[in-house]
One Martini backbone bead per residue (centre of mass of N, CA, C, O) as a GRO file, in nm:
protein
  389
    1UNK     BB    1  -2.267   0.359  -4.276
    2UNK     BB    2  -2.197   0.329  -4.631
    3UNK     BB    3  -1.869   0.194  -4.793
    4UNK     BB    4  -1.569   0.080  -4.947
    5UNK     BB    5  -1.381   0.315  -4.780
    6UNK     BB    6  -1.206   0.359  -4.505
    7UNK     BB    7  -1.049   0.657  -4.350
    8UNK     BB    8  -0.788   0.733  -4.130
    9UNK     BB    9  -0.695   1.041  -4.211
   10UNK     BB   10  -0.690   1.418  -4.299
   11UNK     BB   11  -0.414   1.415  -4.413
   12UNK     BB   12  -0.227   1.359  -4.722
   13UNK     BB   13  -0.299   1.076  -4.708
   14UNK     BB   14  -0.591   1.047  -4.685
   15UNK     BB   15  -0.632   1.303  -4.912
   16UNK     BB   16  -0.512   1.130  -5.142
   17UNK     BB   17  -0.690   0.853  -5.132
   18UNK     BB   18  -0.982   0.991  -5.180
   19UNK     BB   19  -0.931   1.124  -5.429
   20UNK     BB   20  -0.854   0.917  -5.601
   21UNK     BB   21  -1.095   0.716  -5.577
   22UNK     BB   22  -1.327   0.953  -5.683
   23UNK     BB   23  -1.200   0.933  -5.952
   24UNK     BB   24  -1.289   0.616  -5.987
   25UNK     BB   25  -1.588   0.583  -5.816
   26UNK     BB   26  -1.485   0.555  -5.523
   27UNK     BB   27  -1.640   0.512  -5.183
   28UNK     BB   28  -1.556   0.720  -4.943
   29UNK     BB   29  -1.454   0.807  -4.582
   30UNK     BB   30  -1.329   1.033  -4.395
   31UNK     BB   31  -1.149   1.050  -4.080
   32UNK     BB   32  -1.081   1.285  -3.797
   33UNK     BB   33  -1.023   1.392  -3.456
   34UNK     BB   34  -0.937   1.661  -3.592
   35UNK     BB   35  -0.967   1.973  -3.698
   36UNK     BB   36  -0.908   2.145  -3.984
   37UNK     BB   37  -0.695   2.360  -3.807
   38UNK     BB   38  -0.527   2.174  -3.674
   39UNK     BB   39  -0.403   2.014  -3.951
   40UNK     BB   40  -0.283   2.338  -4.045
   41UNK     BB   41  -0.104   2.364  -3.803
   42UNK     BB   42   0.109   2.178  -3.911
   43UNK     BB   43   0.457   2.164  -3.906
   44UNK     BB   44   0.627   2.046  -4.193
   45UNK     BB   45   0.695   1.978  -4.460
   46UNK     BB   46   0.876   2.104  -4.793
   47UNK     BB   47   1.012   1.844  -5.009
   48UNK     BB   48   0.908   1.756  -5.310
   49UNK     BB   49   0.882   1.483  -5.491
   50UNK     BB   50   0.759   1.346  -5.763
   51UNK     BB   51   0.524   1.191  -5.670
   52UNK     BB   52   0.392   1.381  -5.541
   53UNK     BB   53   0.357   1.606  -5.782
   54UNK     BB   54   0.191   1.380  -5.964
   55UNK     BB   55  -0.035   1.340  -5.794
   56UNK     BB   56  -0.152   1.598  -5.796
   57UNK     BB   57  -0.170   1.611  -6.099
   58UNK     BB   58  -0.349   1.401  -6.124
   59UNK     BB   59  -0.596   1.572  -6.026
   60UNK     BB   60  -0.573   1.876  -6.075
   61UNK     BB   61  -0.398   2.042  -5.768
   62UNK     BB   62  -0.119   2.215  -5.926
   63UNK     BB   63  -0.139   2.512  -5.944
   64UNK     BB   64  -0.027   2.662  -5.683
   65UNK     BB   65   0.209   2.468  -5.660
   66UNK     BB   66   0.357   2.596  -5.934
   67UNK     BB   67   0.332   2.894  -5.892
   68UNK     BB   68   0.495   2.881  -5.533
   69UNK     BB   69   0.711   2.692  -5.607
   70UNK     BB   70   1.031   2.534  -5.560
   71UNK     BB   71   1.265   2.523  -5.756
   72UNK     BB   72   1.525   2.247  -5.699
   73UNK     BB   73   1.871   2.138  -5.806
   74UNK     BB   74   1.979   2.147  -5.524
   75UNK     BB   75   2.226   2.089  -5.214
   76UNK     BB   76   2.390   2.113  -4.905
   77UNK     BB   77   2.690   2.023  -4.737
   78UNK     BB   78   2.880   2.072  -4.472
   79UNK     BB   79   3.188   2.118  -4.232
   80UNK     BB   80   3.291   2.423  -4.139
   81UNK     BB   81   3.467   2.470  -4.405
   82UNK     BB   82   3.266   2.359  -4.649
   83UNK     BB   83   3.047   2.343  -4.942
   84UNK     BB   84   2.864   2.075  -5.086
   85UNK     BB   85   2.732   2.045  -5.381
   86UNK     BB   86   2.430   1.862  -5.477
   87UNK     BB   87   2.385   1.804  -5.834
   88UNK     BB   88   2.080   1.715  -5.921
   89UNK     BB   89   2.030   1.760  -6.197
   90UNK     BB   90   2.276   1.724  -6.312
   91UNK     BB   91   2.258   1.406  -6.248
   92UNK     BB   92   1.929   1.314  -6.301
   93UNK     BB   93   1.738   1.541  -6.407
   94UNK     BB   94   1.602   1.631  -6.143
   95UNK     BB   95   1.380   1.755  -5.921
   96UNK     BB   96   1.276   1.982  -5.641
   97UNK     BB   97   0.955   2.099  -5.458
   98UNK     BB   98   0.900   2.342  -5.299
   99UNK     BB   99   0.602   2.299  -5.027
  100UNK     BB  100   0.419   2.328  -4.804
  101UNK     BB  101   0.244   2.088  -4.631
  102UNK     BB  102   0.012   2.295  -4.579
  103UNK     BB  103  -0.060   2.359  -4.850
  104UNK     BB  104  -0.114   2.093  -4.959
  105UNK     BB  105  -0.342   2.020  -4.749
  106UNK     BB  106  -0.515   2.279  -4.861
  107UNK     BB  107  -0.561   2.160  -5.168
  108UNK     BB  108  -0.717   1.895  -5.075
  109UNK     BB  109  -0.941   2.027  -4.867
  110UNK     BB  110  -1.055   2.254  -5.091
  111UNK     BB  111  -1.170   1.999  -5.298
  112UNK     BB  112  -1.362   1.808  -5.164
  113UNK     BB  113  -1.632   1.891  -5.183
  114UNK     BB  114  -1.625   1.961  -5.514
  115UNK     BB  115  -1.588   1.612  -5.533
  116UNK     BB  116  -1.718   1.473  -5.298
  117UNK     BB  117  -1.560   1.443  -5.042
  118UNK     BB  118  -1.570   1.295  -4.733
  119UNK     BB  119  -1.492   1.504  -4.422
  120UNK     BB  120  -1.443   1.406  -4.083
  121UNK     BB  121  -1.444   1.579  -3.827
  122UNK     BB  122  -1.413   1.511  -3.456
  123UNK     BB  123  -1.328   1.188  -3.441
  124UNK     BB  124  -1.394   0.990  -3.141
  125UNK     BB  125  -1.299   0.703  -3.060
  126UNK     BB  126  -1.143   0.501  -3.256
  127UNK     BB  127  -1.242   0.209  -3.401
  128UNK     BB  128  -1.165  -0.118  -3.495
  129UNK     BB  129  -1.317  -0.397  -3.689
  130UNK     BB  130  -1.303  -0.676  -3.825
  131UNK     BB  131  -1.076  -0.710  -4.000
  132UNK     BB  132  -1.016  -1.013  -4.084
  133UNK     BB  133  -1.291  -0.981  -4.261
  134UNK     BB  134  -1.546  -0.890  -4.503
  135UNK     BB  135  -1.658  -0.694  -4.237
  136UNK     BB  136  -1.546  -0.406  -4.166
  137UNK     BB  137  -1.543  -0.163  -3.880
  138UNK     BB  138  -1.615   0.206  -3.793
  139UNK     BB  139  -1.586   0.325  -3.462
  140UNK     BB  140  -1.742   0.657  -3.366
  141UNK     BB  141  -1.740   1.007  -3.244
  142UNK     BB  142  -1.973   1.299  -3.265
  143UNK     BB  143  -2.132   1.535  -3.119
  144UNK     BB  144  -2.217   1.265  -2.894
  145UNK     BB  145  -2.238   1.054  -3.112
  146UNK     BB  146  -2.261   0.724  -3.249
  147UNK     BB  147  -2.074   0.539  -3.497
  148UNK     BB  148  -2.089   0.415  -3.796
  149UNK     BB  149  -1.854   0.218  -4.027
  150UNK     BB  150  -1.918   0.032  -4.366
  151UNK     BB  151  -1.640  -0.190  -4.517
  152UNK     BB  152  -1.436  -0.347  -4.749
  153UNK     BB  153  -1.187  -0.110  -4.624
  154UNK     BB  154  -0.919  -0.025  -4.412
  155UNK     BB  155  -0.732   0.303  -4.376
  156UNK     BB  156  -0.422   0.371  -4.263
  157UNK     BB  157  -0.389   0.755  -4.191
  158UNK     BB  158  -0.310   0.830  -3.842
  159UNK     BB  159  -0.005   0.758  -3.788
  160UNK     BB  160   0.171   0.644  -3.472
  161UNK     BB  161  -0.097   0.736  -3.255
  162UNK     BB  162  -0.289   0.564  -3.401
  163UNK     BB  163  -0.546   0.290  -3.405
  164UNK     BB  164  -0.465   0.106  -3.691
  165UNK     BB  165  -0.181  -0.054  -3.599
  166UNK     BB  166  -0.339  -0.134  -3.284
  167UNK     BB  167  -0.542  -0.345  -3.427
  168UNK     BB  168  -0.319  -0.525  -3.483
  169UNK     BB  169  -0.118  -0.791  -3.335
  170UNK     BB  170   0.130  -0.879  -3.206
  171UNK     BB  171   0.159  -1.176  -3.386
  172UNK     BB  172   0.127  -1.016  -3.693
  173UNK     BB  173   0.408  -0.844  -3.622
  174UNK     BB  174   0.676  -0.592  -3.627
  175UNK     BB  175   0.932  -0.357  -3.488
  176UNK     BB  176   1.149  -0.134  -3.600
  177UNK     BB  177   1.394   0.073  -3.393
  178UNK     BB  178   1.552   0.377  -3.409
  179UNK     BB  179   1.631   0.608  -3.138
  180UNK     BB  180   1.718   0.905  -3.073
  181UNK     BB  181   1.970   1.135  -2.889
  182UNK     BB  182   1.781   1.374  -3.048
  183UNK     BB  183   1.632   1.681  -3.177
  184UNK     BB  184   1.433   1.902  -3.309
  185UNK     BB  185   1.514   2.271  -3.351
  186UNK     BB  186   1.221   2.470  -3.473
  187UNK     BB  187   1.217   2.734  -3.688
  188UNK     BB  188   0.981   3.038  -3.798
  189UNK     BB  189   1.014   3.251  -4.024
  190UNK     BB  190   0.940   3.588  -4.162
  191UNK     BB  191   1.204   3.554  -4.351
  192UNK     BB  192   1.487   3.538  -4.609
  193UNK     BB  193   1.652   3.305  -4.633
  194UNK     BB  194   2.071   3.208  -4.663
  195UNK     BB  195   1.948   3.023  -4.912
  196UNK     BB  196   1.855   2.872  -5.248
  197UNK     BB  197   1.932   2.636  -5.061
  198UNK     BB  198   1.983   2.341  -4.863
  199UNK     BB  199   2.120   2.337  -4.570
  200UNK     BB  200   2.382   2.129  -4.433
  201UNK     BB  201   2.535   2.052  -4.106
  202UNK     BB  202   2.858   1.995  -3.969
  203UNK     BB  203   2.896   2.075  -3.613
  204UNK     BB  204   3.056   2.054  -3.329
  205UNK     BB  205   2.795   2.190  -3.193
  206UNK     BB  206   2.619   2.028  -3.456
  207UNK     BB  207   2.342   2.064  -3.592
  208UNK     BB  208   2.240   2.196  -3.911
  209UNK     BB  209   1.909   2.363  -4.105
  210UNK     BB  210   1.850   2.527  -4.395
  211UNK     BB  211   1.544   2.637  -4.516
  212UNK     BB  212   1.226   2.659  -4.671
  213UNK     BB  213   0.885   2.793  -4.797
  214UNK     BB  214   0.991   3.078  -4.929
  215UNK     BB  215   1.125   3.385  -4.990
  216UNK     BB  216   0.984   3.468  -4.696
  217UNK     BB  217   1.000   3.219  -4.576
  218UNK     BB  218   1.160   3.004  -4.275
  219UNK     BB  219   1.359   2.710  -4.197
  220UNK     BB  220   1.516   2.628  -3.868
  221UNK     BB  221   1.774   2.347  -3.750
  222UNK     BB  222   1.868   2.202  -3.448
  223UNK     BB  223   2.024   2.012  -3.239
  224UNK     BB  224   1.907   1.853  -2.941
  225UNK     BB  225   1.862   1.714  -2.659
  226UNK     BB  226   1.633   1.599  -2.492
  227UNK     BB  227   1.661   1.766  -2.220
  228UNK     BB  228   1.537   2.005  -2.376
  229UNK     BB  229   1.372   2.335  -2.366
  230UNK     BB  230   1.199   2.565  -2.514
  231UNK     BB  231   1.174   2.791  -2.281
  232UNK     BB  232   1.518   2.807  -2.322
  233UNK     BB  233   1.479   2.935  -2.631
  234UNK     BB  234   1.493   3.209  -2.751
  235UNK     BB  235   1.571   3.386  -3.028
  236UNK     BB  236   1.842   3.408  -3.007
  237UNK     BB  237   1.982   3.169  -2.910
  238UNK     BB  238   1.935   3.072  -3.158
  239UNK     BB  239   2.075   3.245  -3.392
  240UNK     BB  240   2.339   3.207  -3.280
  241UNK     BB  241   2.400   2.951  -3.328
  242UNK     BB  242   2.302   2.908  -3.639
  243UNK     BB  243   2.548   3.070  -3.724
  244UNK     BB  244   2.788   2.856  -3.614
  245UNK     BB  245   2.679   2.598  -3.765
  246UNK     BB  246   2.656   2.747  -4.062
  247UNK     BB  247   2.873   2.927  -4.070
  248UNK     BB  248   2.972   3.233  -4.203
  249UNK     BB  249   2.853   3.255  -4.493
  250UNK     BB  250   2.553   3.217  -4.401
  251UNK     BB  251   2.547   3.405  -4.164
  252UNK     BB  252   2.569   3.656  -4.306
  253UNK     BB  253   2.239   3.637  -4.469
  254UNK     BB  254   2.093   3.607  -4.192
  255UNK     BB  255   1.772   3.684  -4.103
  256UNK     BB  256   1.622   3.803  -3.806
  257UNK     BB  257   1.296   3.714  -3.670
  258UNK     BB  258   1.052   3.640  -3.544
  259UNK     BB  259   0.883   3.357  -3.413
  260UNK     BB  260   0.597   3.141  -3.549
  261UNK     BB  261   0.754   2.865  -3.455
  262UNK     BB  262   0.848   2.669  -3.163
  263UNK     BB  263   0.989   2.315  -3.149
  264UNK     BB  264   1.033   1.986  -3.050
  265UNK     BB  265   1.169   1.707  -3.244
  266UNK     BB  266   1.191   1.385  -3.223
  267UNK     BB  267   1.399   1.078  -3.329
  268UNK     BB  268   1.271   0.810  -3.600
  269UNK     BB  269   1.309   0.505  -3.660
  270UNK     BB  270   1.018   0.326  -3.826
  271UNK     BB  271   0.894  -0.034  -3.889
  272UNK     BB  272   0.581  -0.210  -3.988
  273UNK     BB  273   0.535  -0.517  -3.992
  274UNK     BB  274   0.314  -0.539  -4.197
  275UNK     BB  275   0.079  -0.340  -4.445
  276UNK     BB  276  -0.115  -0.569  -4.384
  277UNK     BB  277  -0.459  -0.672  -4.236
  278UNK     BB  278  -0.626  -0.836  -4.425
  279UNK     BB  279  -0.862  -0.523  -4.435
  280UNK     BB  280  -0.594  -0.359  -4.349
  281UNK     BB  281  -0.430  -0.055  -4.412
  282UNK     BB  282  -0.099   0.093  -4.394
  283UNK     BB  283  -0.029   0.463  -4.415
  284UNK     BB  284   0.231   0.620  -4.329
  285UNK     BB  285   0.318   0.634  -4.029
  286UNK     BB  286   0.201   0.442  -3.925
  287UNK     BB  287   0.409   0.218  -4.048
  288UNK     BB  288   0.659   0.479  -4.086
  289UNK     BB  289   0.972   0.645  -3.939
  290UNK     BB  290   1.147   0.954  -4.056
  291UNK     BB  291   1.416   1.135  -4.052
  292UNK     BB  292   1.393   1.438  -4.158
  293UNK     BB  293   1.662   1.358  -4.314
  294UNK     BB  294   1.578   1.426  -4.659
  295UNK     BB  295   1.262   1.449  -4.701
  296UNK     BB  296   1.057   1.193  -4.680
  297UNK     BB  297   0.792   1.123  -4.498
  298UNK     BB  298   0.574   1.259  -4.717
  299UNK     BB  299   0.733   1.093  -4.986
  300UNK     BB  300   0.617   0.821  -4.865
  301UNK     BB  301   0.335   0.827  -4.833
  302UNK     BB  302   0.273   0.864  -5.108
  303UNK     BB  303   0.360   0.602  -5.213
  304UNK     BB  304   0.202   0.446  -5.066
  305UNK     BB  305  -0.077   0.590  -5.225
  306UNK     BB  306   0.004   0.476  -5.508
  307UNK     BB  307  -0.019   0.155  -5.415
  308UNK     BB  308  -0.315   0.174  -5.271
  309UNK     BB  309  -0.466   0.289  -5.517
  310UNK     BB  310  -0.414   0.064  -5.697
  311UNK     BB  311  -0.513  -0.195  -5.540
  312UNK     BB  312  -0.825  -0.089  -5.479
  313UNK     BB  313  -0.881  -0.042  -5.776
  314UNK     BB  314  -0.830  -0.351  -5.856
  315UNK     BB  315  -1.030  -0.479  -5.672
  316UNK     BB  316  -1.317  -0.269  -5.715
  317UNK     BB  317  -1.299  -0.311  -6.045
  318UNK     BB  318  -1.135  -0.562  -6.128
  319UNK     BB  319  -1.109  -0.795  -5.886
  320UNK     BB  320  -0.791  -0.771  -5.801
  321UNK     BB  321  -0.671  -0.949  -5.490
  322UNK     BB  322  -0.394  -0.918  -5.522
  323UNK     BB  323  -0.307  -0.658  -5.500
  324UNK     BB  324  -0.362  -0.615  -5.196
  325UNK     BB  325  -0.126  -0.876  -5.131
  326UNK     BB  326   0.113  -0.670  -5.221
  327UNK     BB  327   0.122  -0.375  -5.135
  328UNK     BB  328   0.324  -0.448  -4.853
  329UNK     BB  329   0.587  -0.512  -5.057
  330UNK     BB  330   0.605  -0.278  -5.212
  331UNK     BB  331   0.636  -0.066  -4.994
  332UNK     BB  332   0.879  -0.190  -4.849
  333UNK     BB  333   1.054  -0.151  -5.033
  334UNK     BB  334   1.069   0.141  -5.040
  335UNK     BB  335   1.111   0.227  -4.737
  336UNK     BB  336   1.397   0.081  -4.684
  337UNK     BB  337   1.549   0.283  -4.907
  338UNK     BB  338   1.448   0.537  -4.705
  339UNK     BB  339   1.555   0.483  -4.460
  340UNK     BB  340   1.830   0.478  -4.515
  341UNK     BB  341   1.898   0.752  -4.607
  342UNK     BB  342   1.793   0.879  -4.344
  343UNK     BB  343   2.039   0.756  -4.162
  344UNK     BB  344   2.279   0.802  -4.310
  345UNK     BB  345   2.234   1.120  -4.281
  346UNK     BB  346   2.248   1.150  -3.999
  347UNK     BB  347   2.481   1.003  -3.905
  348UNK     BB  348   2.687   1.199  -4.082
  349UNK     BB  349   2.546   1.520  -3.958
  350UNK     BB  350   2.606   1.395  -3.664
  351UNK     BB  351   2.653   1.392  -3.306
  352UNK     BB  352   2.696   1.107  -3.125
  353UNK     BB  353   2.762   1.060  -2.810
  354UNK     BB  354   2.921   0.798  -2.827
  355UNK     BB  355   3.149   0.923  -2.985
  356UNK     BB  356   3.431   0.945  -3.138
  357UNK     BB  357   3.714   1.000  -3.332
  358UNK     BB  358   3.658   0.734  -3.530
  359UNK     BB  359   3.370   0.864  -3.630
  360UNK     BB  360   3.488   1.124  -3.698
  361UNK     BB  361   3.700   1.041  -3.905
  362UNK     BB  362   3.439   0.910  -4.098
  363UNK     BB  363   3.305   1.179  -4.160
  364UNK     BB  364   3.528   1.306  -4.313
  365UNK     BB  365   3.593   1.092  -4.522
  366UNK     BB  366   3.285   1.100  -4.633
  367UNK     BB  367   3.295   1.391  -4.724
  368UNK     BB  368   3.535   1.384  -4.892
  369UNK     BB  369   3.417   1.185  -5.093
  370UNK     BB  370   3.174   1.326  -5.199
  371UNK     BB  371   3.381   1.562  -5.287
  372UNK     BB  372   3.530   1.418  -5.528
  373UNK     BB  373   3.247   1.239  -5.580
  374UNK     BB  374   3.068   1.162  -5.832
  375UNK     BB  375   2.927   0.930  -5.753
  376UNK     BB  376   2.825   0.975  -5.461
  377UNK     BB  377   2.658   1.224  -5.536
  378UNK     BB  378   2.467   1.035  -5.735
  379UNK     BB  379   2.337   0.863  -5.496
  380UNK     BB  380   2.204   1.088  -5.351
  381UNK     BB  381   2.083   1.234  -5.551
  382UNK     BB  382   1.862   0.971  -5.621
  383UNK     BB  383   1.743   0.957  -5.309
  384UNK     BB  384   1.621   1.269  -5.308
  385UNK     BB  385   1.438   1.287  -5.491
  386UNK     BB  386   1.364   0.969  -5.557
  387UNK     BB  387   1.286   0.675  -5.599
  388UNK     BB  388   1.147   0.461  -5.800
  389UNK     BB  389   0.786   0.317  -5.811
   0.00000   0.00000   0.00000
């Protein structure tokens, strides 16, 4: 098979990137490992920056999205004693829309096929050839059978643990990382929210996080130590829990009911430089990994996206090679200060192992100036919703 993108990772980095090419007539072809099913079954983000929103609008695939999500104004940090609100809106002019990452990438897969885009599910031992040269080849198996793609470039969307970043030299990158000393163990219930904006919340407990999907689905997140089991944590010990670090005011309206999932996940900051290698690019998780705290992740993919089709576009229609070259500068540009902005939130609202009275007495401090300062205010504002692409 021959095409001019070959595109390996079926997540909503790569199905944003399919459908932009497609929309001006570059031939591209998804590959990814998991079935369609099992793509659809990850529980991810759901608190989409304008950059999302915008490039479903530039689709045309933002009818569902507008008409099912959230919007918000503002969300809440809290601190055992008071809540305080930072009123997005009304700093920045912006807002953020609540809509799960699943059904984002659910309104993607369902217009490939009208559209064009051809998506090969199933697709294993997935190996990148020749970066390096002018004639990239992308060689995997499905149903048994051996394939082969020749593409002008390959783009890794295939997230932390696929084969595109480890495709380039030990000797031609670098990789910054901070792992952190505890994971978020995460609740999913048909319940609705017990508050219409997102509590973050720092409690002598540990940390806690009250979100939601809809106003009848609910996502409610604790820190718990690396070290603990879901299988030791019952649905009522979470919820027992959630009540105690989310303060009193908020537990007075959770609603309790059974989990339709729960699972603990790790947290690392991680950025992999360049994002560019040869005729290989790497967007979203491959590149780099942010912890939930702000729910940059998929709001970051997103812009990966955006900076990737404008230079592929630039290259393959108007023969703009520059574009290419600059790709991973300005990805990393932007996404080294969405780095920055969810390790300073995970600092201020997490207890680290490690702390002592001074650490914690700088998260106190730190959290009176932002209640007090309309400044500190609006700079998480402007972080929040997403900083100018």
């Amino acid at each position: 098979m021959k095409t001019e993108v070959a595109i390996i990772g079926a997540g909503p980095a790569g199905l944003l990137l399919g459908h932009l090419l497609r929309a001006e007539g570059i031939d591209c072809v998804v590959i990814e490992r998991q079935t369609g099913d099992h793509v659809l079954s990850r529980i991810r983000a759901g608190v989409l920056e304008s950059i999302t929103v915008e490039l479903m609008a530039r689709l045309g695939l933002d009818a569902r999205m507008r008409a099912e999500g959230l919007v918000h104004g503002g969300f809440n940090l809290a601190d055992g004693e008071r809540l305080i609100r930072i009123d997005v809106a009304e700093l920045t002019g912006q807002t953020v829309l609540v809509y799960g990452q699943t059904e984002l990438t659910r309104d993607l897969m369902d217009a490939a096929g009208p559209r064009g885009l051809e998506v090969v599910y199933g697709a294993d031992d997935v190996a990148l050839h020749a970066i390096d040269s002018d004639a990239p080849y992308v060689t995997y198996t499905c149903k048994g059978r051996a394939r082969r793609i020749d593409a002008a470039i390959v783009v890794g969307c295939d997230g932390f643990h696929g084969p595109s970043r480890r495709a380039i030299p030990a000797s031609a990158g670098r990789v910054f990382e901070r792992v952190y000393p505890f994971g978020w163990l995460g609740i999913l219930a048909d319940v609705p929210p017990c508050n219409h904006e997102l509590i973050y919340a720092n409690h002598e407990r540990g940390f806690a996080l009250a979100s939601m999907r809809s106003p009848t689905r609910s996502r409610y997140y604790i820190d718990v130590p690396l070290t603990e089991r879901i299988e030791d944590w019952d649905d009522d010990r979470i919820w027992d829990e959630l009540a105690v670090r989310l303060g009193p005011d908020a537990a007075a309206h959770i609603t309790r009911g059974p989990a339709l999932e729960k699972s603990i996940a790790p947290l690392r900051s991680f950025v992999f430089e360049p994002m560019r290698h040869g005729n290989l690019l790497l967007c979203g998780d491959a590149a780099h990994i942010v912890p939930p705290t702000g729910a940059k992740g998929l709001n970051l993919a997103a812009s990966d996206i955006h900076y990737a089709s404008a230079a592929l576009i630039g290259w393959l229609r108007h023969g703009d090679r520059d574009a290419i070259a600059a790709y991973s500068d300005k990805a990393l540009a932007r996404v080294w200060k969405s780095e920055r902005f969810s390790w300073s939130l995970t600092r201020l609202m997490h207890r680290f192992p490690e702390d002592g009275a001074f650490e914690r007495r700088m998260q106190v401090a730190e959290l009176d100036y932002i209640a007090s300062s309309e400044a500190a205010q609006r700079a998480i504002a402007e972080n929040y919703v997403g900083l100018p692409v």
